[in-house]
C-alpha positions in Angstrom: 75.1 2.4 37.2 78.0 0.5 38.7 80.9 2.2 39.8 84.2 0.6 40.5 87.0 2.2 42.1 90.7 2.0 43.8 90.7 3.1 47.3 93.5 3.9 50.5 91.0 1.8 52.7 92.4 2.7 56.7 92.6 -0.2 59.3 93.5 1.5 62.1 96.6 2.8 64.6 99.5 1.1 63.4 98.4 -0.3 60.2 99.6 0.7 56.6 97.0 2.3 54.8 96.0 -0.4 51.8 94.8 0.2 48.0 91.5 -2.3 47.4 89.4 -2.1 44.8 85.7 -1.3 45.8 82.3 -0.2 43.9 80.4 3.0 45.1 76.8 2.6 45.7 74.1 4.0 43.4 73.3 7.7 44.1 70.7 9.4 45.9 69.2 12.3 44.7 71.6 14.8 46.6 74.6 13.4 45.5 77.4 13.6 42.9 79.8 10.9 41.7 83.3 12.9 41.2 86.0 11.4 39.5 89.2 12.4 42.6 92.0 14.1 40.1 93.7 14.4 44.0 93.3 14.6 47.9 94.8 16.4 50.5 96.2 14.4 53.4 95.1 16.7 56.5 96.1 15.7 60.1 92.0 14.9 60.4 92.7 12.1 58.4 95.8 10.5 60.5 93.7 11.5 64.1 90.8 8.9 62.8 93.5 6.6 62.1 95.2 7.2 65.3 91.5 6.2 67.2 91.6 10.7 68.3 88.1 11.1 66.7 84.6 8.7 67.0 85.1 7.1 64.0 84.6 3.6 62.5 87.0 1.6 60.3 88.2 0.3 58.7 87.4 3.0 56.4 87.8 5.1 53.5 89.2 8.6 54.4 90.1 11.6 53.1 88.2 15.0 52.9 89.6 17.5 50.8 88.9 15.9 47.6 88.9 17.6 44.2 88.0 16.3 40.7 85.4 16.3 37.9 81.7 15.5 38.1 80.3 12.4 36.2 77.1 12.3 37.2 74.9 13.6 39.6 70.8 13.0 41.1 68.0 14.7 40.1 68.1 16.7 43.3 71.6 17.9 42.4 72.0 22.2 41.7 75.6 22.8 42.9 77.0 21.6 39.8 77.2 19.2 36.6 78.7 16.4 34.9 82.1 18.1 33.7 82.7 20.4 36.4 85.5 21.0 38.0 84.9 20.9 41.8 86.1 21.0 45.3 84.8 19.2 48.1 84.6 19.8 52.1 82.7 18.7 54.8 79.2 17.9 54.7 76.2 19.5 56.9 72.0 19.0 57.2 71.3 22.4 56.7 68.8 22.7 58.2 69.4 23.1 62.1 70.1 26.5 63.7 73.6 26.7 63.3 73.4 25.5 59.3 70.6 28.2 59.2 72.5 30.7 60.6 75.3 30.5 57.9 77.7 28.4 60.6 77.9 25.0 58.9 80.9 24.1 60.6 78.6 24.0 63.7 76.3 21.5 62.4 74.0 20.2 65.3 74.4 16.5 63.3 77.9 16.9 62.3 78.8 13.7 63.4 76.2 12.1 61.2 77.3 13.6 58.4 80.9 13.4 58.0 82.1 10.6 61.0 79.7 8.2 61.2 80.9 5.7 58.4 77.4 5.7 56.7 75.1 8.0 55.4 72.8 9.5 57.8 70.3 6.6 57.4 72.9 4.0 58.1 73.4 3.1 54.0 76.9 2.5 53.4 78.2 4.2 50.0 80.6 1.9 49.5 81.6 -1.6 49.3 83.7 -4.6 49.1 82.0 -6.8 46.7 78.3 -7.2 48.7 79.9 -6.3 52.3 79.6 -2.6 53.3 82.7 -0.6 54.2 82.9 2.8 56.0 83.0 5.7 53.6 81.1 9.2 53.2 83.9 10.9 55.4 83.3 14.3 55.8 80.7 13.7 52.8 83.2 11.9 50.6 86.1 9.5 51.3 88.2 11.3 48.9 91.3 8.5 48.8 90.0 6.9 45.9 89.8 7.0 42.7 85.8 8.2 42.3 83.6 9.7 45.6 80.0 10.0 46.4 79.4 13.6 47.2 76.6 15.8 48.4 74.8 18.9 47.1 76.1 20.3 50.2 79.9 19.6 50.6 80.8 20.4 47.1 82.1 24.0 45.3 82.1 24.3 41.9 86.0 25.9 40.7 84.8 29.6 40.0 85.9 30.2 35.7 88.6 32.9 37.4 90.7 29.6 38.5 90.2 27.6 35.3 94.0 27.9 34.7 94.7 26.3 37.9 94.9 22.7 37.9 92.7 20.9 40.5 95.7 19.1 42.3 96.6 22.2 43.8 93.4 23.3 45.0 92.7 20.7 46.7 93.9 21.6 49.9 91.3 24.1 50.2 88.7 21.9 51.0 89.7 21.6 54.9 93.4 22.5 55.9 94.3 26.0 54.6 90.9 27.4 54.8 90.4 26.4 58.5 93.8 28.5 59.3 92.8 31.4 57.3 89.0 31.6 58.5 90.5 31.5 61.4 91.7 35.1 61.4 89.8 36.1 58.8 86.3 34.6 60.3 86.7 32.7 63.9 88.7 36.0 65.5 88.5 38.5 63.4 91.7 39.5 63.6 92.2 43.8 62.6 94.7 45.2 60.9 98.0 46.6 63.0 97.0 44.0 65.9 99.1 41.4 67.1 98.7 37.7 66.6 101.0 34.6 67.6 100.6 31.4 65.6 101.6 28.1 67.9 102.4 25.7 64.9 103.6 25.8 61.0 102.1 23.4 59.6 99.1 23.9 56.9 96.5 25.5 59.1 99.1 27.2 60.7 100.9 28.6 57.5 97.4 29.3 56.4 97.0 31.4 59.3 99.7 33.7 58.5 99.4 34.4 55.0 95.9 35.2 55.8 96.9 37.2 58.8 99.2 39.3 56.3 96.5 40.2 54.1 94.8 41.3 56.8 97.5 43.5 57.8 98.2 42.7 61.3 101.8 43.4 63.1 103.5 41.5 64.3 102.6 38.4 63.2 104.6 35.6 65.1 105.5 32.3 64.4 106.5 29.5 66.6 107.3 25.9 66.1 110.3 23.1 67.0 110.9 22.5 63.3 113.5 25.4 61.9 112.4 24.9 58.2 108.7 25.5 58.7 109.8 28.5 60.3 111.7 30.1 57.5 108.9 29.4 55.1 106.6 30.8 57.4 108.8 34.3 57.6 108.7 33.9 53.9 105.0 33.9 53.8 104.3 36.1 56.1 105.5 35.6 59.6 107.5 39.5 60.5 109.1 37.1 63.5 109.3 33.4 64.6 110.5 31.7 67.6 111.9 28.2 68.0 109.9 26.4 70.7 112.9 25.0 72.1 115.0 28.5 72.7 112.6 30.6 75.3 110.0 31.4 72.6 107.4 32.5 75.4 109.8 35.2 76.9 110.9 36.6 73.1 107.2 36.9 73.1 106.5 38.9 76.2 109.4 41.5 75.3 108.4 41.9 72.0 105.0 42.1 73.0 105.2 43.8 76.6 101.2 44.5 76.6 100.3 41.4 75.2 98.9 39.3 72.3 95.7 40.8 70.5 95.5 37.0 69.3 96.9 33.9 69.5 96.0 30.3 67.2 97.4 27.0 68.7 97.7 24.3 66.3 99.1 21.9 67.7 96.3 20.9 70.6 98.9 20.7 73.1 97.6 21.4 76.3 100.8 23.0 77.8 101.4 25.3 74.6 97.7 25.9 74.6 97.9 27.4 78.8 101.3 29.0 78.0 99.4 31.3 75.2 96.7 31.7 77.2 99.0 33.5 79.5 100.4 35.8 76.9 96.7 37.5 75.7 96.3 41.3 76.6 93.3 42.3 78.3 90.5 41.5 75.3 92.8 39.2 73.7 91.3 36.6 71.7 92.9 32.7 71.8 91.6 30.3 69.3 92.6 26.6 69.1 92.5 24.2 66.2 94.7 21.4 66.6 93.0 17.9 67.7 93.9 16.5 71.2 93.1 13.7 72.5 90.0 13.4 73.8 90.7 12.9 78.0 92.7 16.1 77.5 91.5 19.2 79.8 93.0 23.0 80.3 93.2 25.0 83.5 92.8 28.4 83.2 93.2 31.2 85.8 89.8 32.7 86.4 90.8 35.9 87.2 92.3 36.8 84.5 90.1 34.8 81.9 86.8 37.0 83.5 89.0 40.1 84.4 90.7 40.7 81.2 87.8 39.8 79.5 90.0 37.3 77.3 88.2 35.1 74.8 88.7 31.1 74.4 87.2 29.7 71.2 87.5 26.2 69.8 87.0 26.6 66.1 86.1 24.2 63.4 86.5 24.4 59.9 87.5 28.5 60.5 84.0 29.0 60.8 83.4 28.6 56.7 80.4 28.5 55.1 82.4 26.8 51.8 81.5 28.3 49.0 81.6 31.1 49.0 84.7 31.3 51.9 86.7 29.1 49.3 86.1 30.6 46.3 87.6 33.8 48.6 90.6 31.9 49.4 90.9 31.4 45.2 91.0 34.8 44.7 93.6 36.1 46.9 95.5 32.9 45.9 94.8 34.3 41.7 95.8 37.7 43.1 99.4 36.4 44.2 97.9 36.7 48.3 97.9 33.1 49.4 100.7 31.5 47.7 99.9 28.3 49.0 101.3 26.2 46.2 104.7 27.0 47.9 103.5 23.7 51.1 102.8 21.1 48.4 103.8 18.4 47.6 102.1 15.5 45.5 102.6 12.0 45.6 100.3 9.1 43.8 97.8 7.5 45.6 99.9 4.1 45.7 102.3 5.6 47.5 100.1 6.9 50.4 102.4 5.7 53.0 105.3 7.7 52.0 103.2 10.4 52.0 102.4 10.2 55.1 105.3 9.5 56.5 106.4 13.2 55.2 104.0 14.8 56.7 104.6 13.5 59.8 108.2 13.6 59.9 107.9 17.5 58.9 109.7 17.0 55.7 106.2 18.0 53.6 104.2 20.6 55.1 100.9 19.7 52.5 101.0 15.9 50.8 98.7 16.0 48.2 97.3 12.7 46.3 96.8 12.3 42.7 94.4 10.0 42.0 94.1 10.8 38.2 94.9 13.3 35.3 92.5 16.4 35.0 92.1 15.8 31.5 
């Protein structure tokens, strides 16, 4: 069956993202054609554009895709035609690491979610007969239809059947990589203290997550002074302006230190300057792409001394189903209000949607593609 869709097909740094009809390739029997009701734009997405990740284009992006099934291979379990599903990154499942529960770890990550193809090199879609880059993170979500896999796809437990799709979108990459985070990568525990360098999705995600874990204080810091209020909203018992002395406000709130800390932002200079404000144990996690000639310089005596633990983390160490269909739960419980960072433009107007999420006017820019119903 021939499937023809529109797509945001990526060029590159400096180019306009650009709406071209393509056709999806025939499936394979551990995949799913899903009709995209909407897609998150995460700052993945706009890293691959800006040449911070190894990944072809031009190219189809866009990885946290949700939307109905339409058909799917033999091999398929995961769901059915009619479902309502969301859709994160893909994995083999069958090294060590996928074995182990740790997906996120994949030992052929890059194969399955950056290399343009699938793993044998077919493309899944194309410009009439010439291949384009697609399957991102096991999708290409900014379009109208994706090719999905058995394992990068979550059926929409029955307890959120009263949420529309548009809005759970997000799950698929942004706001559960800051939540598992705390709730997975670190650990966090209740009454501990944890500082959150960046309030943007993950970072948001972070905090809301961090209060229903119950840990005091939780601190916010960022240059923008409107992500900062909505993060005290949602969570944050403090925050801190980057810009006013935010490290010292720390230490004399915090005099023994941070039990935690998340960067976000993959600044190398934020990233030493919470190092530096860990109690002896503390744990420092970082999420935020850098680019890639970027190193850190630690001081070894107090990284071995202390015992302090630095941890790069990746997807907050989700396992996707079932970690997601978590998240929905405190979100149906009135826990993670993260409707309250969306916004949604159409998919034709990808640029400006872009543009707010850079510029900080949007915290979450959410694609519709189509109407749930």
């Amino acid at each position: 069956m021939t499937t023809l869709a529109q797509a945001a097909i990526c060029r590159g740094k400096g180019e306009p993202f650009a709406i071209e009809d393509v056709r999806l390739d025939d499936l394979r029997p551990d995949e799913l054609l899903v009709r995209i009701v909407a897609c998150g734009i995460c700052h993945t997405d706009l890293a691959v554009r800006d040449g911070q990740l190894p990944v072809p284009v031009p190219i189809v992006l866009g990885h946290e895709g949700a939307g109905i099934v339409e058909d799917v291979g033999a091999d398929v379990t995961v769901a059915k035609p009619g479902d309502r599903v969301l859709m994160s990154f893909n994995s083999c499942g069958t090294c060590p690491n996928c074995a182990a529960g740790a997906p996120t770890y994949c030992h052929d990550f890059s194969a399955h979610n950056w290399s343009g193809t699938r793993t044998d090199g077919s493309s899944t879609l194309f410009i009439g007969d010439a291949p384009l880059n697609g399957n991102f993170f096991g999708q290409s979500a900014f379009a109208t239809h994706a090719i999905a896999h058995q394992r990068n796809v979550i059926r929409v437990p029955d307890s959120a059947a009263a949420i529309p799709l548009e809005r759970l979108a997000p799950l698929g990459c942004g706001l559960m990589t800051g939540a598992g985070a705390v709730l997975r990568s670190m650990h966090v525990m209740p009454g501990q203290s944890i500082a959150v360098f960046g309030t943007g999705t993950v970072g948001i995600a972070a905090i809301m997550a961090a209060r229903i874990i119950g840990a005091d204080p939780i601190i916010a810091i960022d240059v923008n002074d409107e992500r900062l209020a909505l993060a005290k909203d949602l969570g944050a018992t403090h925050v801190f302006n980057a810009r006013s002395g935010a490290i010292e406000k720390i230490r004399q709130l915090c005099p023994a230190g941070l039990g935690y800390v998340l960067d976000t932002t993959g600044i190398n200079s934020v990233i030493e300057g919470a190092f530096a404000l860990l109690a002896p144990k503390g744990k420092l996690g970082m999420v935020g792409a850098s680019d890639p000639g970027d190193m850190l310089a630690f001081n070894e005596t107090q990284f071995m001394g202390m015992g302090r633990t630095v941890m790069g983390i990746l997807g907050g160490d989700s396992d996707i189903g079932p970690f997601v269909c978590e998240l929905i739960e405190h979100h149906v419980a009135g826990r993670f209000p993260f409707e309250r960072l969306i916004a949604y433009f159409d998919l034709a107007d990808i640029n400006d949607a872009v543009h707010a999420s850079e510029s900080g006017r949007i915290v979450k820019s959410v694609l519709r593609m189509s109407a749930e119903h």
